[in-house]
C-alpha positions in Angstrom: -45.5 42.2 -174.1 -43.6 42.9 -177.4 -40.3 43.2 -175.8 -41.2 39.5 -174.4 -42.0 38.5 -178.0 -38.8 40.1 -179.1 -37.1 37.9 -176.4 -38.6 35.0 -176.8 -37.7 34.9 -180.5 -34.2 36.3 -179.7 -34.2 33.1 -178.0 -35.4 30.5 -180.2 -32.6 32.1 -183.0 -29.9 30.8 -180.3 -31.6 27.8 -180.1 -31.5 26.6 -183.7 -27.8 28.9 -184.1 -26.2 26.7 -181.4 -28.2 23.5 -181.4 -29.0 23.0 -184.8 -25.4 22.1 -185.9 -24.1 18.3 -185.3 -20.6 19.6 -186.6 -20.2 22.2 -184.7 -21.2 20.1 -181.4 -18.7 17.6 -182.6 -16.1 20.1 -183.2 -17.1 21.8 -179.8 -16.6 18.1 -177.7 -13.5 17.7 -179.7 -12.1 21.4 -178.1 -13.6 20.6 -174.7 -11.9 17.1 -174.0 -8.6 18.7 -173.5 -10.1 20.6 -170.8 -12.8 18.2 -169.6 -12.7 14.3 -168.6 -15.1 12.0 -167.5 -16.5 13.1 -164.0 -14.9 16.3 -163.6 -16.8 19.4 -162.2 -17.1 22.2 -164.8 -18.6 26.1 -164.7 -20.2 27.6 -167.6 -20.2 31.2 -166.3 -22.8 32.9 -168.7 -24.3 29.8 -169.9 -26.7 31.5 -172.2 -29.0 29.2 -174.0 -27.0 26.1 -172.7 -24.9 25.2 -176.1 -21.7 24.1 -173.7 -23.5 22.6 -170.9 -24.8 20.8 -173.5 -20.9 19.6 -174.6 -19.4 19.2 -171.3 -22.7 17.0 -170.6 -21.4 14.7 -173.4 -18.0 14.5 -171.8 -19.3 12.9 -168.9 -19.0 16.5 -166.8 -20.5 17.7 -163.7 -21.9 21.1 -163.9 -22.7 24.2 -162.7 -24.5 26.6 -165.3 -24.6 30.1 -164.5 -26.6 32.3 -166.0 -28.6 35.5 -164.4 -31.8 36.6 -167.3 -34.8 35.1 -166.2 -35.5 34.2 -170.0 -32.7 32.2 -170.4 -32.5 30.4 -166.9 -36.3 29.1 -168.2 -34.8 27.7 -171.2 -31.8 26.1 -168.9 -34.3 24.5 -166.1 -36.8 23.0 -169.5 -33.9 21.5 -171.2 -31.4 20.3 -167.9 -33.5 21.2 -165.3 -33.7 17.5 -164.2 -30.1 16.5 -164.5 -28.6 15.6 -161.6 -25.3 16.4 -162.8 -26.4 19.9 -163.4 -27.0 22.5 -161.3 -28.5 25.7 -162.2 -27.4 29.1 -160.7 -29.3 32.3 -162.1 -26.9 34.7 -160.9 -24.4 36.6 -162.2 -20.4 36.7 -161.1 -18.1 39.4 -160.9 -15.6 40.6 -157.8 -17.6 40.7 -155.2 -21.1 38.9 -154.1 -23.8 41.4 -153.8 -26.5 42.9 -156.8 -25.9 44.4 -160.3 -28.0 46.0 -163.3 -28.3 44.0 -166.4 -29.0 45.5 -169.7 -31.0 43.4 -171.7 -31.0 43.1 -175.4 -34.0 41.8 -176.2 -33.6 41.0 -179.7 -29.9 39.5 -179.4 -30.1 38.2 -175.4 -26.7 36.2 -175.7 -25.0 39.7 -175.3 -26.9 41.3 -172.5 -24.4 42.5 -170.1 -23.7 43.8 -166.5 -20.8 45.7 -168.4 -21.9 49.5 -168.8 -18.8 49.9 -170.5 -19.2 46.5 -173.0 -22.8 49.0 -174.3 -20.7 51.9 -174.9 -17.9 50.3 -176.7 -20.7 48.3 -179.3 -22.8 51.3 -179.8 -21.9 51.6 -183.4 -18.9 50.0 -183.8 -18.7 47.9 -186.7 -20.0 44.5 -186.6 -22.6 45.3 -183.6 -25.0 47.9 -185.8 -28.4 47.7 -184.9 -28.1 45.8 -181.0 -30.0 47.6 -178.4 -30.2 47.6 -175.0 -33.9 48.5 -173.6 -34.3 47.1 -170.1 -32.5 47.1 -166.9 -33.3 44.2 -164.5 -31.9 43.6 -160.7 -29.9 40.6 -160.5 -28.1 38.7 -157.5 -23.9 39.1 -157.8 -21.5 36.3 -157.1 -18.0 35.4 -157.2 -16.1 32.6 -158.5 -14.9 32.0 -155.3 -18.0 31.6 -153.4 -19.3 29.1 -155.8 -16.4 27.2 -155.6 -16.4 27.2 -151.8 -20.5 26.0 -152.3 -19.3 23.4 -155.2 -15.6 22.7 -154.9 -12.5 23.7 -157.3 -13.7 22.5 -160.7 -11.3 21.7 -163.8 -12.3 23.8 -165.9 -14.5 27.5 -165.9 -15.8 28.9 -169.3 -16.5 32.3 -168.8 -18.8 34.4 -171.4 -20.1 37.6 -170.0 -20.3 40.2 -172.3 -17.4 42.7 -171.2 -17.5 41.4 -167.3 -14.7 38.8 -167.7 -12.2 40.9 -166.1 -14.6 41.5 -163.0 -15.3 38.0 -163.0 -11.4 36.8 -162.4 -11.1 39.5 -160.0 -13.5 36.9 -157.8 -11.0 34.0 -158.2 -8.1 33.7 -155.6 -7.0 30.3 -156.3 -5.9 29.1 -160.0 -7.7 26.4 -161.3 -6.6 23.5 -163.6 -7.5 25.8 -166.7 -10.4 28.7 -167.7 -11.3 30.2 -170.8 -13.1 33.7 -171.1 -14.5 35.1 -174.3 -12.8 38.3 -175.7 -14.2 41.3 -178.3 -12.1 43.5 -180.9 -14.5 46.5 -179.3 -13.0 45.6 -175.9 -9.6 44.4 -176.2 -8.2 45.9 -172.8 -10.6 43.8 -170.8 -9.2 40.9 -172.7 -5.4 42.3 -172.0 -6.1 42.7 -168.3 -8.0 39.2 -167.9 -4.5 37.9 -169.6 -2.8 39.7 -166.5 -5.0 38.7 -164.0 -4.8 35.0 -165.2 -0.6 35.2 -165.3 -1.0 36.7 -161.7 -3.1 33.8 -160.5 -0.4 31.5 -162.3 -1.5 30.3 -165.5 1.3 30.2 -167.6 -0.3 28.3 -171.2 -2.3 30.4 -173.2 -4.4 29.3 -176.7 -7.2 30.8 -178.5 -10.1 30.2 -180.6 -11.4 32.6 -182.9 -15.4 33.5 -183.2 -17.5 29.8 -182.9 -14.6 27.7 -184.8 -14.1 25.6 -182.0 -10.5 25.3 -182.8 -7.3 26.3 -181.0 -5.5 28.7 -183.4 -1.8 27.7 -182.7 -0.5 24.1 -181.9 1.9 24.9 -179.2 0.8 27.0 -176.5 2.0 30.9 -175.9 3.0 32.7 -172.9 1.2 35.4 -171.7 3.3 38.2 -173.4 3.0 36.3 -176.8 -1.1 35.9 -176.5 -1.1 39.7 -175.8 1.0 40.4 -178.5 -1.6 38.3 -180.9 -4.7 40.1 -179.9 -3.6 43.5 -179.8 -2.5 42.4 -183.5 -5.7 40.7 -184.5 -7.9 42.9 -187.1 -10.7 44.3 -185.9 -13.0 42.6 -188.1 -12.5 39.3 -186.0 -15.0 40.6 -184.1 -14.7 38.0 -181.1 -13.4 34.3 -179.6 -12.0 32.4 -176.8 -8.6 33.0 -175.2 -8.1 29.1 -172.8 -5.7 29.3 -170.1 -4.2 26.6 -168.7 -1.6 26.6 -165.4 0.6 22.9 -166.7 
């Protein structure tokens, strides 16, 4: 019971963090709309709380939000649950479809993982004091692939999953139009392999956005060399972001 109460207002912090900001949201819309047009079909891999279903929703989006802690796929079905444009998977992606354990962090549930590895590298490290991860739930494994056979290629696939990214584009094939995943200072090497894995599928733009700015940090887009080079240079204190790939 207190490790639900511990969740539950884990929760309601991400709520008001990433709902209680109209600037943010406008400067999130203002990032997704060179991704996302009217009507296109989206996937918010690790769709947490629901901050970017929210924004790709605005756009005029189709999407599919997945997301595999019971806790959090509650809070998706309240708030979009009755969207037809939005469908709501609770499962979690990597390389191949099957079952997983995932660690929960019941204090700070946006960063429970699959990633055995993503816990080891934040134990201590500096910026992540203090997260703990107490529980370990069985949860349904898919792959990018299959829900793209189930929903069709969409333009655009956010994925946010803790340390899992890499496993994730392992289950993609085919290149879509353009992806982002979200990267860690604790875990660059994931980052640098999903960088390979998305120049093998094609993708030959790269950008970034550091932490929640919600802003591309060059102008011009980078090759995959040049976005390696950046993030193997980027101080450790950055703590996190988006790298955005994009095959035109």
């Amino acid at each position: 019971m207190f490790e639900g109460l511990k969740t539950a207002l884990g929760i309601v912090r991400s709520l008001r963090i990433y709902y209680g900001d109209a600037s943010r949201a406008a400067a999130m819309d203002r990032l997704y709309s060179g991704f996302v047009s009217e009507g296109d079909l989206v996937f918010d891999i690790g769709a947490h709380v629901g901050d970017r279903v929210s924004s790709f929703r605005r756009l005029g989006a189709r999407i599919v939000a997945v997301e595999p802690q019971g806790a959090m796929v509650r809070v998706l079905r309240l708030l979009y649950g009755r969207s037809a444009d939005i469908s709501i998977e609770a499962v979690a992606v990597g390389h191949a479809v099957g079952r997983a354990s995932m660690m929960i962090n019941a204090e700070n549930p946006t960063v429970s993982t699959v990633s055995h590895a993503f816990v080891r590298a934040a134990r201590n490290a500096p910026g992540w004091e203090g997260q703990r991860w107490t529980k370990l739930v069985p949860v349904q494994m898919t792959t990018l692939d299959a829900l793209i056979q189930r929903y069709g290629a969409p333009a655009f696939i956010k994925i946010d999953i803790e340390g899992f990214e890499e496993e994730a584009l392992r289950g993609l094939t085919r290149a879509v139009t353009a992806l982002s995943f979200e990267f860690t200072t604790i875990q660059r090497e994931v980052a640098l392999a999903c960088i390979e894995r998305c120049v093998a599928l094609g993708y030959r733009r790269f950008n970034a956005a550091l932490g929640e700015s919600q802003v591309l940090v060059s102008e011009g887009w980078v090759g995959g060399e040049e976005i390696a080079r950046w993030l193997k240079e980027l101080p450790q204190a950055a703590n996190s972001g988006d790298i955005y790939a994009a095959l035109d």
